[in-house]
N, C-alpha and C positions, 0 to 999 in steps of 0.2 A: 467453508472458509479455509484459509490454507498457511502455513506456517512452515520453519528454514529446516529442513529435517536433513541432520548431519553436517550442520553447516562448518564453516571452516572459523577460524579464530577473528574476533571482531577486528577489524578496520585491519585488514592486512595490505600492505603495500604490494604492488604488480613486479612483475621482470623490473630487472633493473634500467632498461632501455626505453619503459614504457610509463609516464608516470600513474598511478593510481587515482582514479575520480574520488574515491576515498581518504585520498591521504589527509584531509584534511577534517577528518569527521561526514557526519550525515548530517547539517546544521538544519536542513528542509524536511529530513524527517518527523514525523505527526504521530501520536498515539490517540485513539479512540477508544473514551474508556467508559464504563458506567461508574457513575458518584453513588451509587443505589449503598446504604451502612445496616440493611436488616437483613443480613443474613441467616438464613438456616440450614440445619443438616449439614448432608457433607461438606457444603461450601465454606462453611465456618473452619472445616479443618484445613485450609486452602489455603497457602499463602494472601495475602491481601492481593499483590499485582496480577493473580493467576485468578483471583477473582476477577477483577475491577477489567483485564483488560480482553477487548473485542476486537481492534481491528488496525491498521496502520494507517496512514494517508501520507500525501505531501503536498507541502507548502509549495503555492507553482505563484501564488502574489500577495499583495499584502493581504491579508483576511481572510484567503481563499484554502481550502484545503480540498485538494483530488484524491478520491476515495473508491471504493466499488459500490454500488448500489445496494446491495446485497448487507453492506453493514450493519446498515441504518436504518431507521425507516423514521417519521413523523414522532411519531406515539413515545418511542425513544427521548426524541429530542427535547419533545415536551416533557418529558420525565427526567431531565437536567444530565441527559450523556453530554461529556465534558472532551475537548481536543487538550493536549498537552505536548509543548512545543521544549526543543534545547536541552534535553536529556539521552543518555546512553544506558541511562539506570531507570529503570519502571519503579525502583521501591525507592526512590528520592529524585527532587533536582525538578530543573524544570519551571517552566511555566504554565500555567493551567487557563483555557478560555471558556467561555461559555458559548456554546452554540446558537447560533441565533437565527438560522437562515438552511436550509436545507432545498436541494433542487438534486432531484433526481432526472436523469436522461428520460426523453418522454418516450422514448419508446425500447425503456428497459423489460425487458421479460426473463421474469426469476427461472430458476435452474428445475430441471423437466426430468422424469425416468427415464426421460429420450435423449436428454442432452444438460450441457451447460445454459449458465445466462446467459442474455444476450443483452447489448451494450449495457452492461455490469459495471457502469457509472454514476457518481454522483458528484456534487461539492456542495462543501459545508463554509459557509460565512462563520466568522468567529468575531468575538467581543470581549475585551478584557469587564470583568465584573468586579467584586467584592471579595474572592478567591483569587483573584489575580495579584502578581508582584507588581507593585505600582512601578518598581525601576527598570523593569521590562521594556518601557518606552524607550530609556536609554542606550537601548539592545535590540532594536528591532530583529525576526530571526531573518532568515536569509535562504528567500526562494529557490527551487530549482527550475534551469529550464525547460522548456518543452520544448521535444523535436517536432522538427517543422517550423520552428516561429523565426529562424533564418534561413536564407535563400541558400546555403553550401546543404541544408541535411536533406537527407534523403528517407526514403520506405525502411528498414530493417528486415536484412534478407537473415537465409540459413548461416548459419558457420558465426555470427558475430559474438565479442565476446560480451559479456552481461552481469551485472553483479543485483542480487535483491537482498533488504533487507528486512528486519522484523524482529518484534519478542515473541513469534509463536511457538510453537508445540516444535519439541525436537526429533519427534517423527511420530508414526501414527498409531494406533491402536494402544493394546494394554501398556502402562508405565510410562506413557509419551506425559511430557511436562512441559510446560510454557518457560521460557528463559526471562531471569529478571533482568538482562544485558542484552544490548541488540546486539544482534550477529549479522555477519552477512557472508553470502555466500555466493562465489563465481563460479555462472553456467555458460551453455553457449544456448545459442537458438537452433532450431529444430524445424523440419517440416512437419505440422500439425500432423499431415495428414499420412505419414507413417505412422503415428500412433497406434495400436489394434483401437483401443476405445477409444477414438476420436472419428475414427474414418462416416465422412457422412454428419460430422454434427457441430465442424467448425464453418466457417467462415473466414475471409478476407479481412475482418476488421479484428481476428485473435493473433496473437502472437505464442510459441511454444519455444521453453525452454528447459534446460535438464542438462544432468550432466550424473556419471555412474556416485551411484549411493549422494547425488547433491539435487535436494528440490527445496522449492515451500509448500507450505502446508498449513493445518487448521492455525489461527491465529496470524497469519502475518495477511489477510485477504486486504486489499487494500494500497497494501504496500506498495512502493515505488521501485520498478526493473528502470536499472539506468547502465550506459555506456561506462563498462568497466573501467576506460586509458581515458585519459583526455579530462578534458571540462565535460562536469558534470551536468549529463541532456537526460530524461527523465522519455523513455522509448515504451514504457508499459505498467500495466497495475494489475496488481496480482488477485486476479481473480478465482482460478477452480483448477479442478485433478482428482486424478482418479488416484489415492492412497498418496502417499510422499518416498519420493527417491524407490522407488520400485525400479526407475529404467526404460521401462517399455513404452509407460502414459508419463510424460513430461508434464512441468506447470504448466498453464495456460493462463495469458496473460491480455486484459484488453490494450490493445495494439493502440499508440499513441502516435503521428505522425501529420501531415499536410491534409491528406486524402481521408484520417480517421482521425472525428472529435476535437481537432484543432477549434475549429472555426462557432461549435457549437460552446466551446471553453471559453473562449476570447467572450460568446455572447452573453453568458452567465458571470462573468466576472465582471464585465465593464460595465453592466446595468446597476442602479443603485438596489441595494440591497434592502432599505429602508419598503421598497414600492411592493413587494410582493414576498411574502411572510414565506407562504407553504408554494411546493413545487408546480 
């Protein structure tokens, strides 16, 4: 999983000629968290939110959250991991849903000593429960889009600019700490396959992003790479990497667009979610 390591200061506004997809908050941003209260050992000595949280997503419709596969799984879900929607703070705020609905990509395959996932998707159906603010209704949160679901977007070449968010780990190994405050941080994209550890083990449907001493990293896996200028288009999910902000091995991100995932998302959303439980 992968998390903002060195990220830059939360919701920071672009050039001045350029308006910020940010400016206005992350309102589609999603925390995945476990509700799990018996802790032991070390984890007791853990802040609560550095316990509790696992992974990012984004709200792309009503009920729907876009995740990586890799978060989640069944056995979880049944074990009451909970999505939390309209917060910038992990240790308050917010609205809490209960999961009800889990569909993993059917032809996801988890991460190999040979390589990354592969299509490292999922979405998660939500349900306001008994945990929930009932005035929540009055607020419904507010989707982002997906590239490709209008005729002007295009693929996502090298050089664009990119912003990702998350509360994960602020960089890797010993002393690395989860943030209680989302951060986000602006990359550009990358050719995958300059990477030294990538050559030979991407594909067409990842996207790669970096920028000196700026990655994600453990903790933000999930999270949503969107179109840093402009209106908020939601280009990638933050999947896998080799260390955080090293330089040489960028994020890597499942690539979201016309050509990748579009059409299998629209098919998963727009079926009733009542009709088939598990993936």
């Amino acid at each position: 999983m992968r998390s903002l390591a060195f990220a830059a200061a939360l919701l920071i506004a672009g050039p001045a000629a350029a308006q910020s997809a940010l400016l206005h908050g992350a309102p589609w941003q999603a925390e995945i968290y476990s509700n799990f209260s018996g802790w032991t050992g070390k984890d007791k000595a853990r802040p609560q939110y550095a316990r509790e949280e696992r992974c990012g997503g984004s709200l792309i419709a009503a009920g729907w959250i876009l995740t990586a596969a890799h978060c989640i799984d069944q056995d979880q879900v049944d074990r009451g991991w909970r999505v939390r929607l309209g917060t910038l703070d992990a240790r308050d705020g917010g609205v809490t849903y209960r999961i009800d609905r889990l569909v993993t990509h059917p032809d996801y395959r988890p991460e190999t000593k040979d390589g990354p996932p592969l299509n490292d998707l999922a979405l998660l159906h939500f349900v306001a429960d008994g945990q929930t603010d009932p005035s929540a209704a009055d607020h419904p949160p507010i989707p982002i889009r997906l590239n490709g679901s209008r005729a002007g977007d295009g693929a996502i070449g090298t050089g664009a600019d990119v912003t990702v968010t998350g509360w994960g780990k602020n960089k890797s190994g010993k002393g690395a700490r989860f943030s209680p405050m989302l951060r986000e941080v602006d990359v550009q994209t990358v050719s995958c396959n300059l990477a030294p550890g990538y050559r030979g083990k991407v594909n067409a449907a990842m996207l790669c992003a970096g920028a000196p001493g700026k990655d994600s990293c453990q903790g933000d896996s999930g999270g949503p790479l969107i179109l840093t200028y402009g209106e908020p288009v939601l280009v990638g999910v933050v999947s896998w990497g080799i260390g955080c902000g090293n330089g040489s091995n960028p994020g890597l991100y499942v690539r979201i667009d016309r050509n990748n995932y579009l059409d299998w998302i629209g098919q998963v959303t727009k079926a009733n979610p009542k009709l088939n439980r598990a993936n």
